[in-house]
N, C-alpha and C positions, 0 to 999 in steps of 0.2 A: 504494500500500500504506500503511493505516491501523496504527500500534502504540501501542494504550492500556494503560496501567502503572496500575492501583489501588496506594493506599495506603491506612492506618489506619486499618482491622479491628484489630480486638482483644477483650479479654474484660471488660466494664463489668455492675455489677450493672445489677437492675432501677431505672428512676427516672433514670439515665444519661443522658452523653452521649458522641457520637465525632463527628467528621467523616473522611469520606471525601475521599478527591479521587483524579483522572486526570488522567495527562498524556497527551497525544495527540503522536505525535512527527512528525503534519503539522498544517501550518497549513489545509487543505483543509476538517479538523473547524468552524470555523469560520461556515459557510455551510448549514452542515446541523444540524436539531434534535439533541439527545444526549438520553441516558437511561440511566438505575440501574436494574438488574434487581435480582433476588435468587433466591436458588433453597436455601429446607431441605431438610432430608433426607428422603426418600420426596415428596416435592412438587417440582410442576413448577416451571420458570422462570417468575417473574410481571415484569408490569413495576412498578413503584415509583410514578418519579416521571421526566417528561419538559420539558424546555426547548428553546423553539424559538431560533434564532441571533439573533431579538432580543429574547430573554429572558423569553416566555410562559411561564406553567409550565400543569405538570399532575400532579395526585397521584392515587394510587390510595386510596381509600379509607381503608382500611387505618392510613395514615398520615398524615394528611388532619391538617393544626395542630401535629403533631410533627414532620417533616421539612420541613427546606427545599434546595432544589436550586440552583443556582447554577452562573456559569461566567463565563470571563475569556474574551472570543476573543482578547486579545492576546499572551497567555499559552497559549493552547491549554487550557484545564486546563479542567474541572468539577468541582463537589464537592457533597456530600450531608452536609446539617447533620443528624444524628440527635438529636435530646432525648427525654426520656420515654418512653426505651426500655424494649421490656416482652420479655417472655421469648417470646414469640412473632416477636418479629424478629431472632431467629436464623437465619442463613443465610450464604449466598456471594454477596458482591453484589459486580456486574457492570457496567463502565462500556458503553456500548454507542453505534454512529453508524452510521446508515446515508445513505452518500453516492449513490445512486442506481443505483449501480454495487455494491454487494454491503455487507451487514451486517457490522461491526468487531465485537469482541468483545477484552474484557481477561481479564487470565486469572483475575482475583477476589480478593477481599479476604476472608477469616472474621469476622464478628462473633458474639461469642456473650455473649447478656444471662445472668446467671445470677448468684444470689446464694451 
């Protein structure tokens, strides 16, 4: 059993910045890629941005030169550098692992750009 804790969501104007992060409360995260969902209102869960356990990344469009993704395997944790946030990346974003054995989920974070 996988338990992922987001933190720092918050409310930043447009132009902004936050960082996220997750703590993972196994070392198991470790060995397996992680990933930041998001999910607005009236819209589906998209994925962001993905890293593999030796530090590939992968972005979604979307945020493609604005977010960076990141993670500690020593520390368990991941985090989501947001800058040049635009009012469109409003949402619940979501730490996410899937160990082979069933998809983790955190319970989210709020961010909301708005000036």
């Amino acid at each position: 059993q996988v338990q992922l804790v987001e933190s720092g969501g918050g409310l930043v104007q447009p132009g902004g910045s936050l960082r996220l992060s997750c703590a993972a409360s196994s070392s198991i995260v470790r060995f397996f890629p992680m990933d930041w969902y998001r999910q607005a209102p009236g819209k589906q869960r998209e994925l962001v941005a993905s890293i593999t356990r030796g530090g590939d990344t992968n972005y979604a469009d979307s945020v493609k030169g604005r977010f960076t993704i990141s993670r500690d395997n020593a520390k368990n944790t991941l985090s989501l550098q947001m800058d040049s946030l635009k009012a469109e990346d409003t949402a619940v974003y979501y730490c996410s692992v899937e160990t082979g054995a069933r998809r983790y989920w955190g319970q989210g974070t709020q961010v909301a750009v708005s000036s």
